[in-house]
MITOR-136787 format. One record per residue (C-alpha): x, y, z; residue in one letter. Coordinates in pm, 1 decimal, always signed. Each point is the difference from the previous one (the first is absolute). Last residue first. Layout:
N
+----------+----------+----------+---------+
|        X |        Y |        Z | residuo |
+----------+----------+----------+---------+
|        X |        Y |        Z |       a |
...
+----------+----------+----------+---------+
! end
This chain:
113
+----------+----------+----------+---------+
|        X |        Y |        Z | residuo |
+----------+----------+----------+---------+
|  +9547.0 |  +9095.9 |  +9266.2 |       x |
|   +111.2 |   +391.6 |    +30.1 |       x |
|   -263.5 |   +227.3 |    -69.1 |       x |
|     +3.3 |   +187.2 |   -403.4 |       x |
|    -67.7 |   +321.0 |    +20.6 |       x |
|     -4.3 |   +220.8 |   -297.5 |       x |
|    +20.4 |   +432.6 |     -9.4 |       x |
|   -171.6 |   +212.5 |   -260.7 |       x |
|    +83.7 |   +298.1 |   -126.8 |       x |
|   -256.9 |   +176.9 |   -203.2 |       x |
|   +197.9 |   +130.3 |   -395.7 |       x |
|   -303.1 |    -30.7 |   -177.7 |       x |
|    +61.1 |   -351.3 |   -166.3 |       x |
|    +81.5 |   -136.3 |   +347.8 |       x |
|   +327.7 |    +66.5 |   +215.7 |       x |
|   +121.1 |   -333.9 |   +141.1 |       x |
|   +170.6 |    -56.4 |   +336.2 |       x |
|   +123.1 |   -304.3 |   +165.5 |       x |
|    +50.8 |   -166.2 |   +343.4 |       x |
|    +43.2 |   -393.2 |   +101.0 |       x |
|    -58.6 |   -168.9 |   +322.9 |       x |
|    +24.1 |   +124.8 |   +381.8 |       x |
|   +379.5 |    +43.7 |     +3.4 |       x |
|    +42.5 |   +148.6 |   -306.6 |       x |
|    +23.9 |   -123.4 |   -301.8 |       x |
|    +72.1 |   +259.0 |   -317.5 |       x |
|   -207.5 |    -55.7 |   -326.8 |       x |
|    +19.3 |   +276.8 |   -302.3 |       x |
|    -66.9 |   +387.3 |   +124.4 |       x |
|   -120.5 |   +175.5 |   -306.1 |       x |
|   -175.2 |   -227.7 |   -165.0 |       x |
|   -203.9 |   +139.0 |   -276.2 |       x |
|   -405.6 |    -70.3 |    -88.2 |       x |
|   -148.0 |     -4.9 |   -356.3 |       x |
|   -197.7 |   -343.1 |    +72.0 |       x |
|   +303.4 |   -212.5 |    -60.9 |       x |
|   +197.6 |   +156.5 |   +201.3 |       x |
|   -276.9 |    -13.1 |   +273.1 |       x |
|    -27.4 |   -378.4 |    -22.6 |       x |
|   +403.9 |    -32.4 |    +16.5 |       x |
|    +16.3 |   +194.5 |   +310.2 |       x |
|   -254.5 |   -244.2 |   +150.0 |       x |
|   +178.3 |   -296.6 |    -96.0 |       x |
|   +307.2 |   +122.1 |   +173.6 |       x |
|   -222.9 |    +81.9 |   +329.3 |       x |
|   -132.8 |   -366.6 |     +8.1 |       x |
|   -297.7 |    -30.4 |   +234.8 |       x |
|   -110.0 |   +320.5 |    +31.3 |       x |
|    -48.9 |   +304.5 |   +264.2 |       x |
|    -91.3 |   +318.0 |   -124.4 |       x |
|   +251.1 |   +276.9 |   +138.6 |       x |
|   -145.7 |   +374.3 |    +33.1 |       x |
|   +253.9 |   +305.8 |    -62.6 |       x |
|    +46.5 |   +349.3 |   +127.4 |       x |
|   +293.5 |   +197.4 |   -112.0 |       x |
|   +246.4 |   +313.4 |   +107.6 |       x |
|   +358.9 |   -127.0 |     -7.8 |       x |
|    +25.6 |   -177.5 |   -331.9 |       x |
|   +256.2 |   +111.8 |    -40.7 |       x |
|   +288.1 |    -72.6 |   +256.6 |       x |
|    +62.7 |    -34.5 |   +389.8 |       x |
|   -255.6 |   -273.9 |     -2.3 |       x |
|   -203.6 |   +151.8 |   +315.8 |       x |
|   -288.0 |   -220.0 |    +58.9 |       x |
|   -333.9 |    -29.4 |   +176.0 |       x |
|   -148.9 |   -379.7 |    +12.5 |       x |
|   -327.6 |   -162.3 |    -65.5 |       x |
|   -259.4 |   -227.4 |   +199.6 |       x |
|   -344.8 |   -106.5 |   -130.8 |       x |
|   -167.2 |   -213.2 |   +252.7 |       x |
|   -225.1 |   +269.7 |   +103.7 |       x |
|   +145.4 |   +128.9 |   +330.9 |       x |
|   +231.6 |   +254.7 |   -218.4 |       x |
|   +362.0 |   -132.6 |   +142.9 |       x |
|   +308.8 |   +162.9 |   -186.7 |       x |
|   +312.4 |   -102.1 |    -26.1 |       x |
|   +295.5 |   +282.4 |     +5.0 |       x |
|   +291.1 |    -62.6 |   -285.2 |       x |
|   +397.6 |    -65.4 |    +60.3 |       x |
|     +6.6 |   -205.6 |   +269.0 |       x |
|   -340.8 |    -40.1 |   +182.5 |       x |
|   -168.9 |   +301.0 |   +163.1 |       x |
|   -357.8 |    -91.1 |   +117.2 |       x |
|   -310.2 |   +171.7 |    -47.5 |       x |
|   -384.3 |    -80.0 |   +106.1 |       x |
|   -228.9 |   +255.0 |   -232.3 |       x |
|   -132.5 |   +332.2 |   +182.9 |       x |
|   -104.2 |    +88.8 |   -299.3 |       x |
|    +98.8 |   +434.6 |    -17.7 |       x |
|   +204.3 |     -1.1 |   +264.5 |       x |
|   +196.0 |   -310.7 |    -58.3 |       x |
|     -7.5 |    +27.5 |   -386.7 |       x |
|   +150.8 |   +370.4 |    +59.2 |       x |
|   +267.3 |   -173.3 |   +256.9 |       x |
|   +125.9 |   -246.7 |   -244.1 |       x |
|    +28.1 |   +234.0 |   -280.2 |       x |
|   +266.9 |   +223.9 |   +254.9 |       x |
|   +198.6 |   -322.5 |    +55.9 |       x |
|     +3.9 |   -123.1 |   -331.2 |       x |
|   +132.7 |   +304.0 |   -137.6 |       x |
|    +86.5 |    -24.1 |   -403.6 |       x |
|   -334.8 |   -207.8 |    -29.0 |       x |
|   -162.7 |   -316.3 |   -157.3 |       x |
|   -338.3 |    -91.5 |   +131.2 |       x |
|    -50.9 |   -390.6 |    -63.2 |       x |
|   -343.5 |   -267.8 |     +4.9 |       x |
|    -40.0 |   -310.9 |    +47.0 |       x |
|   -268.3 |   -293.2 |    -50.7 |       x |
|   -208.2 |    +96.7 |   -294.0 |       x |
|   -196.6 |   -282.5 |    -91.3 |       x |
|    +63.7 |   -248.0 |   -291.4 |       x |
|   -242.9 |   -261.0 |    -21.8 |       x |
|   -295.0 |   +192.6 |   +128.0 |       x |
+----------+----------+----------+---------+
! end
């Protein structure tokens, strides 16, 4: 697969109470960092639980990881697709988010080099 799924995110108002019900109910590895909690599913597939403190606060979203995220958000623009989050580096690489042409958002992951 070229561009696998390689994180996932559970927005929340209480990031505390939405740890413990993921806890409970998968027993996933958890570990408070800063601002979000990472996650730990055993499968190579990690994630993240997060409180933003302002709509959207109740989401799910998968990443796909690719080469060049700016690139990418051009692609899907061009196939009927929106950006709604344009590219912000983080520490690990290079984030985005793109709604497609039924309104799905989508998040980008692009690793550092």
């Amino acid at each position: 697969m070229a561009n696998p799924i390689c994180h996932f995110e559970i927005g929340c108002r209480d990031r505390g109470t939405t740890k413990e019900f993921y806890n409970e109910l998968f027993d996933w590895k958890m570990e408070d960092t800063g601002p979000a909690t990472f996650i730990s599913t055993g499968d190579g597939v990690g994630g993240h639980i997060s409180a933003l403190g302002h709509a959207p606060h109740n989401y799910t979203i998968f990443y796909v990881k690719v080469d060049d995220v700016k690139a990418c958000l051009e692609r899907a623009t061009e196939l009927g697709g929106k950006t709604l989050v344009p590219p912000i580096a983080i520490p690990t690489g290079t984030f985005a988010w793109f709604a497609d042409p039924e309104g799905n958002t989508i998040g980008l992951l692009q690793s550092k080099t």
